[in-house]
C-alpha positions in Angstrom: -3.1 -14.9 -13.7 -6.4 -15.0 -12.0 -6.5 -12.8 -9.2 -8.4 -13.2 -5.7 -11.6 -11.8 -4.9 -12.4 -10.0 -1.8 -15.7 -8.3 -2.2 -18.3 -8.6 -4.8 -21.7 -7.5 -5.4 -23.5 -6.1 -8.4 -22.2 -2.8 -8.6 -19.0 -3.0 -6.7 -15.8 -5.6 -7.0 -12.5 -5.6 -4.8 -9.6 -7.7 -5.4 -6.3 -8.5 -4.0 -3.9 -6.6 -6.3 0.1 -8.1 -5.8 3.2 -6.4 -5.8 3.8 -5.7 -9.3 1.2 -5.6 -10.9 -0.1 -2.0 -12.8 -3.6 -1.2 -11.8 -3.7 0.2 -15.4 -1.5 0.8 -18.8 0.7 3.7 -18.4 2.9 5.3 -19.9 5.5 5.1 -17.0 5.9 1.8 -17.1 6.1 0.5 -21.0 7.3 -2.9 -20.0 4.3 -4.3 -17.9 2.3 -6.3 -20.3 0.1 -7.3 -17.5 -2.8 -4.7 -15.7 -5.5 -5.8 -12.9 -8.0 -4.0 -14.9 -7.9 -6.1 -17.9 -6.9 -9.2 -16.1 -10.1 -8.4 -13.8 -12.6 -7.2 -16.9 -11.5 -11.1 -18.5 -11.9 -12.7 -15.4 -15.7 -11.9 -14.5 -16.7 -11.0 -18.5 -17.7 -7.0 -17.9 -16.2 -3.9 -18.3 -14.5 -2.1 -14.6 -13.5 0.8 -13.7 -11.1 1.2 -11.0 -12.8 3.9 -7.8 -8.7 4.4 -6.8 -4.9 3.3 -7.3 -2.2 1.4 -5.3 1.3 2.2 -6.5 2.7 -0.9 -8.7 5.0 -2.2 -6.0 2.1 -2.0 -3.1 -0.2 -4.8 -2.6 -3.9 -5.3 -0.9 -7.1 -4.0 -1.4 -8.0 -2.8 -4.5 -11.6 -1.8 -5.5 -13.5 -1.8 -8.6 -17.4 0.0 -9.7 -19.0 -2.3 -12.7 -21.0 0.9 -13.9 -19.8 4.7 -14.6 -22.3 5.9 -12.5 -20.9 3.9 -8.6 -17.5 4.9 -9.9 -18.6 8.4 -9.8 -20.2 8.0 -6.3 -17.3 5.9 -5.0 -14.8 8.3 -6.7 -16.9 11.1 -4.7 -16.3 9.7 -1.5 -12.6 9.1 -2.0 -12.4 13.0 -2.9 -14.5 13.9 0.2 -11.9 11.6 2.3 -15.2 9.5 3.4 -13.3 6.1 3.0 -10.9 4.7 5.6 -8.1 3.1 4.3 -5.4 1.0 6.9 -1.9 0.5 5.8 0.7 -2.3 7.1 4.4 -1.6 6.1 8.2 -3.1 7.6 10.4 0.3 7.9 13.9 0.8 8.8 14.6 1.4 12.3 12.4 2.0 15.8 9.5 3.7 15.2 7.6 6.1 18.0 4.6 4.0 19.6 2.6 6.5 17.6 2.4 9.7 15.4 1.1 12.0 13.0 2.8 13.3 9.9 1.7 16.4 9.1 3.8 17.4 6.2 2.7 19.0 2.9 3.9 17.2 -0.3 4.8 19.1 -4.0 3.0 17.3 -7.2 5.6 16.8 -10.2 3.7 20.2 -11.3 5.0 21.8 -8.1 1.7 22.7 -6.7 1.8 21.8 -2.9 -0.7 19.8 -1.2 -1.6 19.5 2.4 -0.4 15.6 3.4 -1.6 14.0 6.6 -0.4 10.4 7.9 -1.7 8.7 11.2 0.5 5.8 12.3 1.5 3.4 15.4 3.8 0.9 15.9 2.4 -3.0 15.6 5.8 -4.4 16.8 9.5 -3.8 16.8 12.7 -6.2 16.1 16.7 -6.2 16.0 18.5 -8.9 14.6 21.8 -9.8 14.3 22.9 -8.5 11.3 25.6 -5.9 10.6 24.7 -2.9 9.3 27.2 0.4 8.5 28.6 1.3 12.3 25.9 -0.8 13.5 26.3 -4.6 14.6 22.6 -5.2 14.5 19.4 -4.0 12.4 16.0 -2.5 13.9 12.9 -2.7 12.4 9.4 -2.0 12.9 6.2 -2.8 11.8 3.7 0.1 11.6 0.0 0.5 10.5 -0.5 3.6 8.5 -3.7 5.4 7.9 -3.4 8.4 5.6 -6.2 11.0 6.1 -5.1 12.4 2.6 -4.6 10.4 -0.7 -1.7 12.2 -2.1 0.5 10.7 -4.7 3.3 8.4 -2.7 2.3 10.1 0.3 3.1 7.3 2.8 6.4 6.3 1.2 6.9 10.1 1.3 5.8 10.6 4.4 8.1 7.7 6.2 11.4 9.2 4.5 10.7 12.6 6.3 10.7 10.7 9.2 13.8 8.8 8.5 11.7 5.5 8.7 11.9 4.4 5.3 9.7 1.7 4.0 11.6 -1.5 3.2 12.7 -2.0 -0.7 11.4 1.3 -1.7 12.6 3.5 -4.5 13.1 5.9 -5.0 12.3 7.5 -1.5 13.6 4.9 0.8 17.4 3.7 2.0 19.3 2.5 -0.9 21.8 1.1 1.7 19.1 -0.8 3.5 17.5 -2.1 -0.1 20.9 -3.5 -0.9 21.2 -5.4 2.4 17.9 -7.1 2.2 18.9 -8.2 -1.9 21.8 -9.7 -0.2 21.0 -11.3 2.8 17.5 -11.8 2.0 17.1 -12.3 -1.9 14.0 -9.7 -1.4 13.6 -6.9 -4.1 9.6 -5.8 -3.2 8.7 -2.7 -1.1 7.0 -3.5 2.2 3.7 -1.5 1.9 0.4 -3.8 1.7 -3.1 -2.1 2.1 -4.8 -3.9 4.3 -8.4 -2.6 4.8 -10.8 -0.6 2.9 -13.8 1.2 4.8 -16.7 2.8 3.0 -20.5 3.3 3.0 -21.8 1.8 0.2 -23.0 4.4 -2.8 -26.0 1.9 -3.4 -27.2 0.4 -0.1 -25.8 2.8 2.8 -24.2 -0.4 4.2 -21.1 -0.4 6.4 -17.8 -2.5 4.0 -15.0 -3.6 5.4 -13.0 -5.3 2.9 -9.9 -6.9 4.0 -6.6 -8.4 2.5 -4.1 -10.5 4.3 -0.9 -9.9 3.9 0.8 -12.4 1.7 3.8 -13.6 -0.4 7.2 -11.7 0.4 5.6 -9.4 3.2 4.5 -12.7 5.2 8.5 -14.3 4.6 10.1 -10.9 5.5 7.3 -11.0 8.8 8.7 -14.2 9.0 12.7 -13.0 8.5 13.2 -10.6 10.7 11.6 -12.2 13.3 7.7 -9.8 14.2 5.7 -11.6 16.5 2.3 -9.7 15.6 0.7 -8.1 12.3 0.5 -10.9 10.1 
């Protein structure tokens, strides 16, 4: 696998990371064999170290440091919530044109955290295809920003809502993740990060790095029939 390149500069690297694919070994997931890191670290001959994470089964941007010390910087300004980040995800039913999610979110060590999500609606659809006590199915296509970085906040924060992202688990609709298997043969969650703002630790400069969506998010786009997003 040789993954795509979105950014690069001598202290800082940013790749697309698929659906899939482990940012790093883990003990959670004993199978993968596969990890962007060491795919990445082969690819351009030096060591990286990843400045944040993207859940296995979300794709987009994902950004490296090539030293310890712009790691540490960039790490700062994730922890100081200095860097933007701009979600697209296909959730189950009609979202509100626009919305906050204010909802605090318990770590599996049952400390609670403050959680914030920012969204609005891209575009909605309903297609013909029967659902429960419903003839058709809604969708819509929402950007997400998350002013917090908590662990699975936005697929977290979307169940509260009863908008649950497409093909996740464990939080989403395991009714709606059977009906896309089999009508659509479509197994991946529907959350891509799309942009990544920050000042850079080095320069000061303005970055905007920017993936497009790709693979089964563009087909599903495609599916169900969104006229805007992709």
């Amino acid at each position: 696998m040789e993954l795509q390149i979105l950014f690069e500069d001598e202290f800082l690297i940013a790749i697309h990371k698929p659906n899939g694919l482990l940012v790093h070994r883990t003990k959670i997931a004993i199978d993968a064999e596969e990890f962007a890191l060491q795919i990445l670290r082969d690819q351009i001959g030096q060591r990286v170290f990843p400045t944040h994470r993207l859940d296995r089964k979300t794709s987009g941007v994902l950004l490296f440091a090539k030293d310890e010390e712009t790691n540490r910087e960039m790490q700062m300004q994730f922890m100081e919530q200095e860097v933007s980040k701009t979600y697209k995800s296909i959730v189950r039913g009609w979202t509100e044109d626009e919305g906050t999610i204010d909802y605090a979110l318990t770590t599996d060590k049952g400390k609670v955290q403050d959680a914030i999500t920012h969204y609005k609606t891209v575009d909605r659809t309903e297609i013909d295809l029967p659902n429960g006590k419903f003839s058709t199915a809604r969708f819509s296509l929402v950007e997400l920003t998350p002013e917090t970085g908590r662990m699975h906040q936005l697929r977290k924060h979307l169940a509260h809502i009863f908008h649950p992202i497409i093909g996740d688990r464990p939080h989403g609709c395991n009714k709606q993740n059977k009906l896309f298997l089999e009508h659509f043969s479509m197994i991946e969650m529907m959350l891509h990060a799309e942009n990544l703002r920050f000042k850079h630790p080095k320069t000061g400069e303005a970055i905007l790095v920017q993936s497009e969506i790709q693979g089964e998010f563009k087909r599903m786009l495609g599916e169900l029939g969104f006229s805007k997003g992709s």
